[in-house]
MMTF fields as JSON, N, C-alpha, C and O atoms, coordinates in Angstrom:
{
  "mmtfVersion": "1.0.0",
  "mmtfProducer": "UNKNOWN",
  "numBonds": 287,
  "numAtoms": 288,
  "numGroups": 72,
  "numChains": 1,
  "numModels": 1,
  "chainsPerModel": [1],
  "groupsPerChain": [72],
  "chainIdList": ["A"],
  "bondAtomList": [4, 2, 8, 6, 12, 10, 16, 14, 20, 18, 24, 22, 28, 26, 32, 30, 36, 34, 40, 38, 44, 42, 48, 46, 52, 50, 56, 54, 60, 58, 64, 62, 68, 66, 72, 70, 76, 74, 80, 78, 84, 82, 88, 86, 92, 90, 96, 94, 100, 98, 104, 102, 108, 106, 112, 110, 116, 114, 120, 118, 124, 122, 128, 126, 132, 130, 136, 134, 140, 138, 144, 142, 148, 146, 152, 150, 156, 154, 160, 158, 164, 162, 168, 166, 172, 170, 176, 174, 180, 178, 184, 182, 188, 186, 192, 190, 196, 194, 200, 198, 204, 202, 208, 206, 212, 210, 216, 214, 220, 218, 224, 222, 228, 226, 232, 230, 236, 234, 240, 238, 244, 242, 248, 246, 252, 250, 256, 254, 260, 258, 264, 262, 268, 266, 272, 270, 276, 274, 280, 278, 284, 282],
  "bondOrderList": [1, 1, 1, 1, 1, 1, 1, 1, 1, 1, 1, 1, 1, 1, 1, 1, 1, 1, 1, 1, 1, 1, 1, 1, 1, 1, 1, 1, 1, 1, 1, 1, 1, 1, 1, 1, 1, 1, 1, 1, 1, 1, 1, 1, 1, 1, 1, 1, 1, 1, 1, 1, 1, 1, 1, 1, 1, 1, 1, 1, 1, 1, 1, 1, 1, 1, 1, 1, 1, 1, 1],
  "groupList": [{"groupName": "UNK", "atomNameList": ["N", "CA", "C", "O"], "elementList": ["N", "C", "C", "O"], "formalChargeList": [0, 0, 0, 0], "bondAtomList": [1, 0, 2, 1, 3, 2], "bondOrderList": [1, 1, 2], "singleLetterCode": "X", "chemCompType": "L-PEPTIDE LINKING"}],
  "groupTypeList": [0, 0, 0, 0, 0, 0, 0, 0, 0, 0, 0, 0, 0, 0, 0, 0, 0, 0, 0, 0, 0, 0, 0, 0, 0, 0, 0, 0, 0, 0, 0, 0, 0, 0, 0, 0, 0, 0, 0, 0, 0, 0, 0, 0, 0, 0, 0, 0, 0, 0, 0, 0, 0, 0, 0, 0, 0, 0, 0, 0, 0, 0, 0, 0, 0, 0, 0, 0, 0, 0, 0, 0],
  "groupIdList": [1, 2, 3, 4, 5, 6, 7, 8, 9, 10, 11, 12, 13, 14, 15, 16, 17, 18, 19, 20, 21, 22, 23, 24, 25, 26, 27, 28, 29, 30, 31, 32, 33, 34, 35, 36, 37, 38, 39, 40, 41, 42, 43, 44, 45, 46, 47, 48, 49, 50, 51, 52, 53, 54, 55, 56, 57, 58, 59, 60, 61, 62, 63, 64, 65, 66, 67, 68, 69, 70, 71, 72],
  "secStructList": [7, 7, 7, 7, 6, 6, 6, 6, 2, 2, 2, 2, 2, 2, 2, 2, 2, 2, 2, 2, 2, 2, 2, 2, 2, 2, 2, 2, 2, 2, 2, 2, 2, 2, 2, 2, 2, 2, 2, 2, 2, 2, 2, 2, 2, 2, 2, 2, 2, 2, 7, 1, 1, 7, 7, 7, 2, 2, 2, 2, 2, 2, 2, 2, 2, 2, 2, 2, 2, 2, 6, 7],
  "xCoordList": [118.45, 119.365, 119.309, 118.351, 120.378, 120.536, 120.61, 121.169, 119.978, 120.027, 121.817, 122.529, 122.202, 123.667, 123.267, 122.172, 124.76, 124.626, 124.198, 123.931, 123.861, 123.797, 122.436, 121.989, 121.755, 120.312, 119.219, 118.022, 119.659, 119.358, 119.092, 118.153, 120.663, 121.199, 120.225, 119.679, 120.102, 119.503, 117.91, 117.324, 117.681, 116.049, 115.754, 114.825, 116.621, 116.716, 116.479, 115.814, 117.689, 118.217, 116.557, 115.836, 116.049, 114.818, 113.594, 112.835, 113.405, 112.488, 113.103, 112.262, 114.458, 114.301, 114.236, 113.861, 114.589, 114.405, 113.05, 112.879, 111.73, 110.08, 109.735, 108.76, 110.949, 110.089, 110.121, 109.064, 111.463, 111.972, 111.221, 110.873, 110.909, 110.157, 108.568, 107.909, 108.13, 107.047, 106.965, 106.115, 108.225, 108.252, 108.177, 107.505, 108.781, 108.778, 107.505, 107.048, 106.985, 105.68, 104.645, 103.797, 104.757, 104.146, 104.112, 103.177, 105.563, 106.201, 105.323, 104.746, 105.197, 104.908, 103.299, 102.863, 102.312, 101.301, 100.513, 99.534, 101.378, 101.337, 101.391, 100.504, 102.722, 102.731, 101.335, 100.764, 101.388, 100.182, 99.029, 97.997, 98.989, 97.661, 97.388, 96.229, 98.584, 98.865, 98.54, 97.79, 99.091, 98.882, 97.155, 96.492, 96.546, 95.313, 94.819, 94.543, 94.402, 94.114, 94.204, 93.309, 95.458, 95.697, 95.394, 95.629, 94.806, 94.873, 92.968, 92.403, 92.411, 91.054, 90.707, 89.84, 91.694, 91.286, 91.131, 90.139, 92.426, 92.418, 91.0, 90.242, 91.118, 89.861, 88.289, 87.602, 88.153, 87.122, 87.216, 86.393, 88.112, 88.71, 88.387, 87.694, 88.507, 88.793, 86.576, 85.935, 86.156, 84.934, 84.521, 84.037, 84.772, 83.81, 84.851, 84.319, 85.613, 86.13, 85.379, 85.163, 85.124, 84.508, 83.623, 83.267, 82.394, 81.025, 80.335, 80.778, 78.852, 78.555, 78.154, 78.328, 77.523, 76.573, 77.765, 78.973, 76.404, 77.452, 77.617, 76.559, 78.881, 78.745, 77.839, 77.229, 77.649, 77.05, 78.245, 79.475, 77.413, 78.551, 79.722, 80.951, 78.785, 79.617, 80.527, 81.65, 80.088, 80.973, 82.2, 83.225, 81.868, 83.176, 83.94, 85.087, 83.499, 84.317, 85.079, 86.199, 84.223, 85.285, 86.64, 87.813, 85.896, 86.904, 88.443, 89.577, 88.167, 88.745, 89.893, 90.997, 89.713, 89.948, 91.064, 92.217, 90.174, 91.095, 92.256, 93.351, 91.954, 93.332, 94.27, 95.27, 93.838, 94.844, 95.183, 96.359, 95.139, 95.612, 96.417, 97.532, 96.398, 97.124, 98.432, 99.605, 98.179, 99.08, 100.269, 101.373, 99.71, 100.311, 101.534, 102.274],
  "yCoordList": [102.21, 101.719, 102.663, 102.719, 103.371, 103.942, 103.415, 102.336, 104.244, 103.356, 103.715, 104.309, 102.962, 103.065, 104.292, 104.798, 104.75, 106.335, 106.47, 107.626, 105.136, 104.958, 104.76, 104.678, 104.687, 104.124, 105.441, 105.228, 106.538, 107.707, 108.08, 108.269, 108.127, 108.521, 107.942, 108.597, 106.106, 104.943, 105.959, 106.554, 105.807, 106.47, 107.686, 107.803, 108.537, 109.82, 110.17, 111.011, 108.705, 108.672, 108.064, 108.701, 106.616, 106.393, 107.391, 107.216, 108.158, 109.319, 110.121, 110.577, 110.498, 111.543, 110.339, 110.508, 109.317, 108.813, 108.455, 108.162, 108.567, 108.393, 109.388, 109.532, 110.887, 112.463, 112.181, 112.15, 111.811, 112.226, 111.342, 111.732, 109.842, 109.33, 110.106, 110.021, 110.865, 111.503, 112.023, 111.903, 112.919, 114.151, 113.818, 114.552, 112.617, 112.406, 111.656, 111.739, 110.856, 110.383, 111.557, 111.508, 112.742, 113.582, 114.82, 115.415, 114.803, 115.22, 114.92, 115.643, 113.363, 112.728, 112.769, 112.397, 113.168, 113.323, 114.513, 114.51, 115.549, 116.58, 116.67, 117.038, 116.236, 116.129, 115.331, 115.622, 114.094, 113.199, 114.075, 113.849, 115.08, 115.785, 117.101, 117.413, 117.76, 118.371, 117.724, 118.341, 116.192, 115.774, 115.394, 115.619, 115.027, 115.129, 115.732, 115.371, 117.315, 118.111, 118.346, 118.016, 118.997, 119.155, 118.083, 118.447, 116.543, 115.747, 115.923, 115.856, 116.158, 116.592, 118.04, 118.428, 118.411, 119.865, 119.679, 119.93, 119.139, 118.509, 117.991, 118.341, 116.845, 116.086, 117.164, 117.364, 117.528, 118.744, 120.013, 120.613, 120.118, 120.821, 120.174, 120.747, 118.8, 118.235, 118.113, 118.934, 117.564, 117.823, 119.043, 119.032, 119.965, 121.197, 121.448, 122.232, 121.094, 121.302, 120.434, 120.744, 119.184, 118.139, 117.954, 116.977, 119.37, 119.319, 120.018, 121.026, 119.101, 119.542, 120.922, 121.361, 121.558, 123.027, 123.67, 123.471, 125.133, 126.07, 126.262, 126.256, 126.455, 126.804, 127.799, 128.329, 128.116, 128.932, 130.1, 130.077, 130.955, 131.914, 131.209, 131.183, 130.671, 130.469, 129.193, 129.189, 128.09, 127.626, 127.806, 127.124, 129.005, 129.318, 130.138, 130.421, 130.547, 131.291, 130.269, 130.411, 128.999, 128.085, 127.358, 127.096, 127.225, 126.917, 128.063, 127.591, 129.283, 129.611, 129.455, 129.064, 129.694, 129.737, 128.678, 128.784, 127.273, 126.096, 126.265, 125.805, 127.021, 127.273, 127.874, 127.313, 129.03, 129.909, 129.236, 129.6, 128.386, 127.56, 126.844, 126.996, 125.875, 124.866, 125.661, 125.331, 126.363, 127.126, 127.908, 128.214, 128.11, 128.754, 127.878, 128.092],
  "zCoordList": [158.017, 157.016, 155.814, 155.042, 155.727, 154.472, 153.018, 152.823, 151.789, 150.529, 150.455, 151.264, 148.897, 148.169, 147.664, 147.42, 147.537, 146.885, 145.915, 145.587, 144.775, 143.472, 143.034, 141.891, 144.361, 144.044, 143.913, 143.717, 144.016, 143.603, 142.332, 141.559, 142.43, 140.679, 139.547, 138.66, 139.857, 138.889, 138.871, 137.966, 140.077, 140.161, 139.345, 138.547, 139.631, 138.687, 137.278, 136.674, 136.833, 135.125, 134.741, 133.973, 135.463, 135.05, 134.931, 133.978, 135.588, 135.578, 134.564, 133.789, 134.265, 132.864, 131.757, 130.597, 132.215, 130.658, 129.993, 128.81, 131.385, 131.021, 130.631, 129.893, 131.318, 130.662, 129.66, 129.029, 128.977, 127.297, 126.36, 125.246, 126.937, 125.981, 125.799, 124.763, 127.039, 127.137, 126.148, 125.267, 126.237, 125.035, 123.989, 123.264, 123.374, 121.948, 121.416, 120.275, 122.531, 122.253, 122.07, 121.179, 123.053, 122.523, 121.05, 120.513, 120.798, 119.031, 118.173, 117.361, 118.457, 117.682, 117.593, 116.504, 118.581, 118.63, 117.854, 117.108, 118.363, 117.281, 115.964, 115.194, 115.68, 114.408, 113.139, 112.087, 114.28, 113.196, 113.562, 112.93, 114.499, 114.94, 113.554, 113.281, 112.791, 112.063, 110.864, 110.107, 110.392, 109.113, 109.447, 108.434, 110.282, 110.193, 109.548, 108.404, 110.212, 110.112, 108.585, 107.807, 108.192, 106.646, 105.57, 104.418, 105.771, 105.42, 105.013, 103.922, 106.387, 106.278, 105.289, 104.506, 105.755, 104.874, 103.373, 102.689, 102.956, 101.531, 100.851, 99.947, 101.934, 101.279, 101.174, 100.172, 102.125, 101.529, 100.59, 99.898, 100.765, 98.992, 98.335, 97.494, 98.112, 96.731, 96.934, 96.279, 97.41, 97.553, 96.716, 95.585, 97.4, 97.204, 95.534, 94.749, 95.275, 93.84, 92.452, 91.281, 93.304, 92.658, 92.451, 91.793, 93.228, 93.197, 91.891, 91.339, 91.395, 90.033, 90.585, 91.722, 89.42, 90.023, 90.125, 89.998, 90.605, 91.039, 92.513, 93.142, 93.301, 94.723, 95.079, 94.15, 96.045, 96.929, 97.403, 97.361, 97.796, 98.474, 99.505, 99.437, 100.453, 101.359, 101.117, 101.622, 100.354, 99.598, 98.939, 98.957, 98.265, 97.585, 98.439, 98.095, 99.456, 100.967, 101.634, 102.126, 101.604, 102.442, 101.434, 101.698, 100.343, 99.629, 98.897, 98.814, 98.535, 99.028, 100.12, 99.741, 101.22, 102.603, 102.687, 103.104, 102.002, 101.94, 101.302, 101.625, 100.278, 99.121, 100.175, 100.623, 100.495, 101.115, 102.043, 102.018, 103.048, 104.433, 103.868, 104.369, 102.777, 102.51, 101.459, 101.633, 100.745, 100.437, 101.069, 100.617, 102.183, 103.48, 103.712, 104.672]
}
């Protein structure tokens, strides 16, 4: 017994329509994966800006560093 010609097509449209939500669920993963990131970065800037004393070398290398990334 053969399927309807249509029962293809239906099968088809459902499978691109799980890629595309794939895709955007994944956009979207990225993106909040990005504001993370820069979100973390910040906050240790503001740390190492906020700290009494004086930095350390490598301190002021990372901070630095921070400037220039987020500036970017």
């Amino acid at each position: 017994m053969a399927r309807l010609e249509g029962v293809k097509a239906a099968k088809t449209k459902a499978e691109e329509k799980e890629k595309m939500e794939f895709q955007s669920f994944w956009e979207i993963r990225q993106k909040d994966f990005t504001l993370k990131t820069t979100l973390d970065k910040q906050k240790l800037l503001e740390s190492l800006v906020v700290k009494f004393g004086a930095l350390s070398e490598l301190e002021m290398q990372l901070k630095n560093k921070l400037i220039t990334d987020l500036l970017a």
